[in-house]
Residue frames as qw, qx, qy, qz and C-alpha x, y, z in Angstrom:
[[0.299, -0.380, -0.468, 0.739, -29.05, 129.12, 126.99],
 [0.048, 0.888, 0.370, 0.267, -31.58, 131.98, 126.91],
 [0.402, 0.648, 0.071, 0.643, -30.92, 135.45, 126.26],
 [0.522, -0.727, 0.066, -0.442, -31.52, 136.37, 129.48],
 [0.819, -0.443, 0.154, 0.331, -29.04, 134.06, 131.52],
 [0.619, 0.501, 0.028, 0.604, -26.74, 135.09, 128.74],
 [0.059, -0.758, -0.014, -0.649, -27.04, 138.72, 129.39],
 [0.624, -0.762, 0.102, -0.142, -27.49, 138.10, 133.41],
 [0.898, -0.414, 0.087, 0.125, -24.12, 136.25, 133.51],
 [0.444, 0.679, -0.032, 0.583, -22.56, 138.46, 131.33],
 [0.031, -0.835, 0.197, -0.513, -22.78, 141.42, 133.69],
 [0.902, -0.424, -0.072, -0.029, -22.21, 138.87, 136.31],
 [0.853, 0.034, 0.126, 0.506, -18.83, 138.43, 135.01],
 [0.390, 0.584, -0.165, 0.693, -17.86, 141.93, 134.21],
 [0.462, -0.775, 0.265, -0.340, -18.76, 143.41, 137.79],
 [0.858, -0.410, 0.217, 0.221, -16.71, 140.15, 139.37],
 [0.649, 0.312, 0.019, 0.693, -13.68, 141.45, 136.96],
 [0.085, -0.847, -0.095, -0.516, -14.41, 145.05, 138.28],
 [0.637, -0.706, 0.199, -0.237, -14.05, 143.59, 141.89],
 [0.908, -0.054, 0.023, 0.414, -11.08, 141.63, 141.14],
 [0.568, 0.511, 0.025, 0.644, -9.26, 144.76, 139.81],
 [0.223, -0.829, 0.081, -0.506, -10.30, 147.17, 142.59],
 [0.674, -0.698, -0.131, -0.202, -9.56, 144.98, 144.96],
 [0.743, 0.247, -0.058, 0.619, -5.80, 144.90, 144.64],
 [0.022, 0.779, 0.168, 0.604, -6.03, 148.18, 144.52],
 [0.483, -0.762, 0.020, -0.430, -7.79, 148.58, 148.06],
 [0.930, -0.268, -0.050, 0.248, -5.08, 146.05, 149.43],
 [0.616, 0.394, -0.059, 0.679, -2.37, 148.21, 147.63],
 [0.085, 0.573, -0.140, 0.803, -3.17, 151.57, 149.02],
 [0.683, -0.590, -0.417, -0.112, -3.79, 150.52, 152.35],
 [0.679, 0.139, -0.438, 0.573, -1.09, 151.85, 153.88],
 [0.102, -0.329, 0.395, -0.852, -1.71, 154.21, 156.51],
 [0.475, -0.394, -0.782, 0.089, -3.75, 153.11, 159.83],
 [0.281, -0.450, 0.184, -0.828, -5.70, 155.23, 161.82],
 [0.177, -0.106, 0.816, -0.540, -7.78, 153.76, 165.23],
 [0.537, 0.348, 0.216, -0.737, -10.82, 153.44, 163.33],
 [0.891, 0.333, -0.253, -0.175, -9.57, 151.54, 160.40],
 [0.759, -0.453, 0.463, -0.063, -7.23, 148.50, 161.25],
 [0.775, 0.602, -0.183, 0.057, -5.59, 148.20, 157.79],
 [0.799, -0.298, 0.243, 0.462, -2.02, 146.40, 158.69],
 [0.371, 0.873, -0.188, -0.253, 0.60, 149.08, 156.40],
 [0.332, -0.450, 0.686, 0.465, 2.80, 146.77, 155.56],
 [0.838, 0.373, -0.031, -0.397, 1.85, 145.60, 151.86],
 [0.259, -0.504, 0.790, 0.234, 4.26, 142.55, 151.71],
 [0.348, 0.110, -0.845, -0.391, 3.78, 139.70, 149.10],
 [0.566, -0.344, -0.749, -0.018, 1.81, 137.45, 152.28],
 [0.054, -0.133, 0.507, -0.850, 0.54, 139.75, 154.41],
 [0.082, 0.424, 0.900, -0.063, -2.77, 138.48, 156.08],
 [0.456, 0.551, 0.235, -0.658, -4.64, 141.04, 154.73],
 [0.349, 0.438, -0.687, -0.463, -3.45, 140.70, 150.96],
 [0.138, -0.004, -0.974, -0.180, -4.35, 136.42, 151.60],
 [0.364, 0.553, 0.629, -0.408, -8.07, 136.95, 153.37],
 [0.536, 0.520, 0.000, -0.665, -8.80, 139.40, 150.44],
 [0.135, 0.207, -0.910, -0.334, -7.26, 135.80, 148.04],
 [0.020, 0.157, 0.967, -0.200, -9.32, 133.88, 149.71],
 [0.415, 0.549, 0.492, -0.533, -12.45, 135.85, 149.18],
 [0.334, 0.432, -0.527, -0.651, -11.47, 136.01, 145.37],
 [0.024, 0.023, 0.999, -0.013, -11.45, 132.24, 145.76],
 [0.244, 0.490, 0.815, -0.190, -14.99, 131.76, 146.87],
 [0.458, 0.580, -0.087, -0.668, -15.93, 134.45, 143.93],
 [0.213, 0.501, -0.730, -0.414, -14.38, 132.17, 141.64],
 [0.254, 0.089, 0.906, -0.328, -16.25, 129.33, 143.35],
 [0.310, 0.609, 0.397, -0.613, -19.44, 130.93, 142.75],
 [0.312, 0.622, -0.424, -0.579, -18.79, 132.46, 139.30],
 [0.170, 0.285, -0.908, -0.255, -17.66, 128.80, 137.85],
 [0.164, 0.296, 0.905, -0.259, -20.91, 127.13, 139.40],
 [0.494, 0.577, 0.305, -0.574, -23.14, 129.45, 137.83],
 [0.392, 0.480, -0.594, -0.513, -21.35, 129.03, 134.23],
 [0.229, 0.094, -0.951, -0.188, -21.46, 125.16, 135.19],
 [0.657, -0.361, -0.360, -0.555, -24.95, 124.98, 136.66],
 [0.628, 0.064, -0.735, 0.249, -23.35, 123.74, 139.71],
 [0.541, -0.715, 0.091, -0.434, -25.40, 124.92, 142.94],
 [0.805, -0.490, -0.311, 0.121, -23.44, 122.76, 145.20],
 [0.613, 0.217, 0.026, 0.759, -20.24, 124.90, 143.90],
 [0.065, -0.640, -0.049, -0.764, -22.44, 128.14, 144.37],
 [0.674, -0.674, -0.171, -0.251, -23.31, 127.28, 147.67],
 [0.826, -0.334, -0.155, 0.426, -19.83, 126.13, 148.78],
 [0.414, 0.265, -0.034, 0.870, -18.36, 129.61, 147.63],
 [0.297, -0.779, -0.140, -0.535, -21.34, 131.27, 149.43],
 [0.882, -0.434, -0.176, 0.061, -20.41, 129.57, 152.64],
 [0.758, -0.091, -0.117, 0.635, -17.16, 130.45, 152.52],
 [0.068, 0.656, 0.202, 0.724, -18.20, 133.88, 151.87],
 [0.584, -0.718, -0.053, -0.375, -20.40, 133.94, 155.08],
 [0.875, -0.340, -0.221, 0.264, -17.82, 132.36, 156.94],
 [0.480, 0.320, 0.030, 0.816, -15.16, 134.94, 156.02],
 [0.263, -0.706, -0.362, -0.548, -18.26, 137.35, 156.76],
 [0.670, -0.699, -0.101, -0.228, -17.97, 136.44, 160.42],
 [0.697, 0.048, -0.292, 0.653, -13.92, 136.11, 160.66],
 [0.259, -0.843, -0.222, 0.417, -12.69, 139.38, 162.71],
 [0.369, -0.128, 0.352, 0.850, -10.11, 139.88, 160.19],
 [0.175, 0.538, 0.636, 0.525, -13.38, 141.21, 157.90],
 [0.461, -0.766, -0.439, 0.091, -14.02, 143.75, 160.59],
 [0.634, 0.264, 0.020, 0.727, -11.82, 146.60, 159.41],
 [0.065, -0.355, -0.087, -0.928, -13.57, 149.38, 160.36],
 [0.037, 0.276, 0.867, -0.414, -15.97, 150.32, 163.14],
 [0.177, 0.133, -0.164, -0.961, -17.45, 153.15, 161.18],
 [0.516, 0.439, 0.641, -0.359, -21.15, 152.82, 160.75],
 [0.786, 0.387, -0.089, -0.473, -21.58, 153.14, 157.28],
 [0.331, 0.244, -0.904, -0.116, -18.56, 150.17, 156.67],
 [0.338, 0.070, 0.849, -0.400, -21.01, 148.40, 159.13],
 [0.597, 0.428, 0.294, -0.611, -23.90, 149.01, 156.87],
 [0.417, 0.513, -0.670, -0.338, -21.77, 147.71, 153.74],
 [0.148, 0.219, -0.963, 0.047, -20.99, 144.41, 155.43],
 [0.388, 0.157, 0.778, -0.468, -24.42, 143.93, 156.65],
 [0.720, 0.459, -0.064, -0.517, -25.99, 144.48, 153.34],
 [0.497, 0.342, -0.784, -0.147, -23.11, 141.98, 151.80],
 [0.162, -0.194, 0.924, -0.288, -24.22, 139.39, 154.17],
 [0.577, 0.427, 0.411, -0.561, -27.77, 139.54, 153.69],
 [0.613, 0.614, -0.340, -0.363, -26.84, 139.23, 149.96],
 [0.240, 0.322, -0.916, 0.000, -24.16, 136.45, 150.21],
 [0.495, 0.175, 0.668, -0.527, -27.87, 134.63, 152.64],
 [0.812, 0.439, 0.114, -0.368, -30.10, 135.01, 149.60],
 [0.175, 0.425, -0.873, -0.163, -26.82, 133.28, 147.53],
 [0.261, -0.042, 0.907, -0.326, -26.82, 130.29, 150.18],
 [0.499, 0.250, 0.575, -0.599, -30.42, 130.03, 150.30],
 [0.583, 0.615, -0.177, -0.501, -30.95, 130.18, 146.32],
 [0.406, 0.399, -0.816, -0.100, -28.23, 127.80, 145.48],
 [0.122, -0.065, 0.927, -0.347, -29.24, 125.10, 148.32],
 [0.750, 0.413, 0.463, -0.230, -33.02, 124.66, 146.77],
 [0.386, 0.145, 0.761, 0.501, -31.52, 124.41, 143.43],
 [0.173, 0.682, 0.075, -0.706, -33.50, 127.70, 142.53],
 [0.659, 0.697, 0.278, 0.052, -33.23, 129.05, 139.03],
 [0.680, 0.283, 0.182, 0.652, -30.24, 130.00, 137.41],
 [0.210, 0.658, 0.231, 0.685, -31.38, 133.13, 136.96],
 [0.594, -0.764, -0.013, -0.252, -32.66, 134.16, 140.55],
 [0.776, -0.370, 0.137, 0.492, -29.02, 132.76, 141.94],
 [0.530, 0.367, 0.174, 0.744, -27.18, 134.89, 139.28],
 [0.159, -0.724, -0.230, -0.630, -28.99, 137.71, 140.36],
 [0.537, -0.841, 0.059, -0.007, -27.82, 137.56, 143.97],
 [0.768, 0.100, 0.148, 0.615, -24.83, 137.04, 142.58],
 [0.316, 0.547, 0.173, 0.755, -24.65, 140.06, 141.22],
 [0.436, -0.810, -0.344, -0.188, -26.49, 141.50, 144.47],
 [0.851, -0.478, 0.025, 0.214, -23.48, 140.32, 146.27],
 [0.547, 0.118, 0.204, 0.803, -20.54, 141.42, 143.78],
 [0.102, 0.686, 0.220, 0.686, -22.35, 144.89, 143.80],
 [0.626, -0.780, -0.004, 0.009, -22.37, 144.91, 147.72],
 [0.766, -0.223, 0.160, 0.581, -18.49, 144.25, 147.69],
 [0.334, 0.380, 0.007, 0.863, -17.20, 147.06, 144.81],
 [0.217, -0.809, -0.238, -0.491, -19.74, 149.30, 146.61],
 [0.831, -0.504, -0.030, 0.234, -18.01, 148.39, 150.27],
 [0.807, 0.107, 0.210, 0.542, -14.61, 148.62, 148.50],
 [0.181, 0.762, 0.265, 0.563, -15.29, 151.46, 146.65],
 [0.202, -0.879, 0.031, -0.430, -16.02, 153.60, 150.05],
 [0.841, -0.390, -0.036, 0.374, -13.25, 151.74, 151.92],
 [0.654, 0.084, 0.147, 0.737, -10.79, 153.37, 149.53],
 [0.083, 0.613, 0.207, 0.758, -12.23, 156.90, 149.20],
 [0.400, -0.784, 0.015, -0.474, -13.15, 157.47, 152.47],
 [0.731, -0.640, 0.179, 0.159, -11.66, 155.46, 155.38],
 [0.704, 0.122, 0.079, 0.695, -8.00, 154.82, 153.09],
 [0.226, 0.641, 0.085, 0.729, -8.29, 158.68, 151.95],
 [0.278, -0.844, 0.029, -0.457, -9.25, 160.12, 155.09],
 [0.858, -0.323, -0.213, 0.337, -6.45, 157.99, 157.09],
 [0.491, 0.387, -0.170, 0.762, -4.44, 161.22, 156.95],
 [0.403, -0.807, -0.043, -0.430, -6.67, 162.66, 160.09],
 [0.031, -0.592, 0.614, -0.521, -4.59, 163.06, 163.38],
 [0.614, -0.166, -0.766, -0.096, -4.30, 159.66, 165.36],
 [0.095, 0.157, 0.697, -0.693, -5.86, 160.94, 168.61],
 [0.541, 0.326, 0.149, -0.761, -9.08, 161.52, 166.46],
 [0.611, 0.086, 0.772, 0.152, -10.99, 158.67, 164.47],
 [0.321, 0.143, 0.601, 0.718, -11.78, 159.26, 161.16],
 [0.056, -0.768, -0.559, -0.307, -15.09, 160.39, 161.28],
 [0.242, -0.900, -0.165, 0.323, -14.14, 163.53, 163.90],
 [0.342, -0.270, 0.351, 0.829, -11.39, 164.45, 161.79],
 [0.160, 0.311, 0.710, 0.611, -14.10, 164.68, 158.50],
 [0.427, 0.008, 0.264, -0.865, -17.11, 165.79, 160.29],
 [0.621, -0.158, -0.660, -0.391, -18.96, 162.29, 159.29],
 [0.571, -0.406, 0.534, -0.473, -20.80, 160.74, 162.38],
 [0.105, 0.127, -0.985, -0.051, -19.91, 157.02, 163.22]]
């Protein structure tokens, strides 16, 4: 294997460990719910948030294991399931315009996936939306938890963004 795929599927793998660990996280501290964000506050063992965000580990894990095994039909069936997820309503937490801008950039990324794995591309050029994609997700994540979780403490006649001064 050249040093390069090495190296690309390296970081491949630490960001998808990054986004496994946060995302707990953003499932854990979900607990408050404002009209803007639609986070369910219970955090039971099988709440359907807590299994959609499984299920999107899943098709990481999909992905991930098809690139280590060279297996584009594997990368393509975890993209799919991505993009399907993509277009569930459960995925659709937030009307806020920049969570809109997250999820439209992770689609567009989780496309070039699809598209890359289904010609049988290069390794390398699939890894690399890989990584497109796992950096669209912590980045998503990331401002789920710092802004719409953190700022769930505005008054619930106001949405999140009039409580902050951010415009939706």
């Amino acid at each position: 294997m050249s040093r390069t795929r090495m190296t690309v599927l390296a970081v491949v793998a630490v960001s998808l460990a990054g986004a496994v660990v946060w995302m707990p996280a953003a499932v854990q501290n979900s607990q408050a719910q404002t009209q803007t964000l639609k986070v369910p506050s219970e955090t039971k063992k099988n709440s359907p948030l807590k299994e959609f965000m499984q299920q999107k580990l899943v098709a990481s894990n999909q992905v991930l294991e098809g690139l280590l095994t060279e297996d584009y039909k594997l990368i393509e069936k975890g993209g799919r399931k991505f993009r399907e997820m993509g277009n569930a309503e459960k995925w659709r937490v937030s009307n806020d315009m920049m969570y809109r801008t997250h999820s439209e950039d992770f689609q567009r990324n989780v496309d070039k996936l699809i598209e890359s794995a289904s010609k049988s591309e290069s390794l390398d050029r699939i890894a690399l939306a890989w990584f497109d994609t796992t950096l669209s997700c912590i980045d998503c994540h990331r401002w789920v938890r710092t802004v719409l979780i953190a700022d769930s403490s505005a008054p619930p006649s106001l949405p999140v963004s009039a409580a902050t001064g951010r415009n939706e």
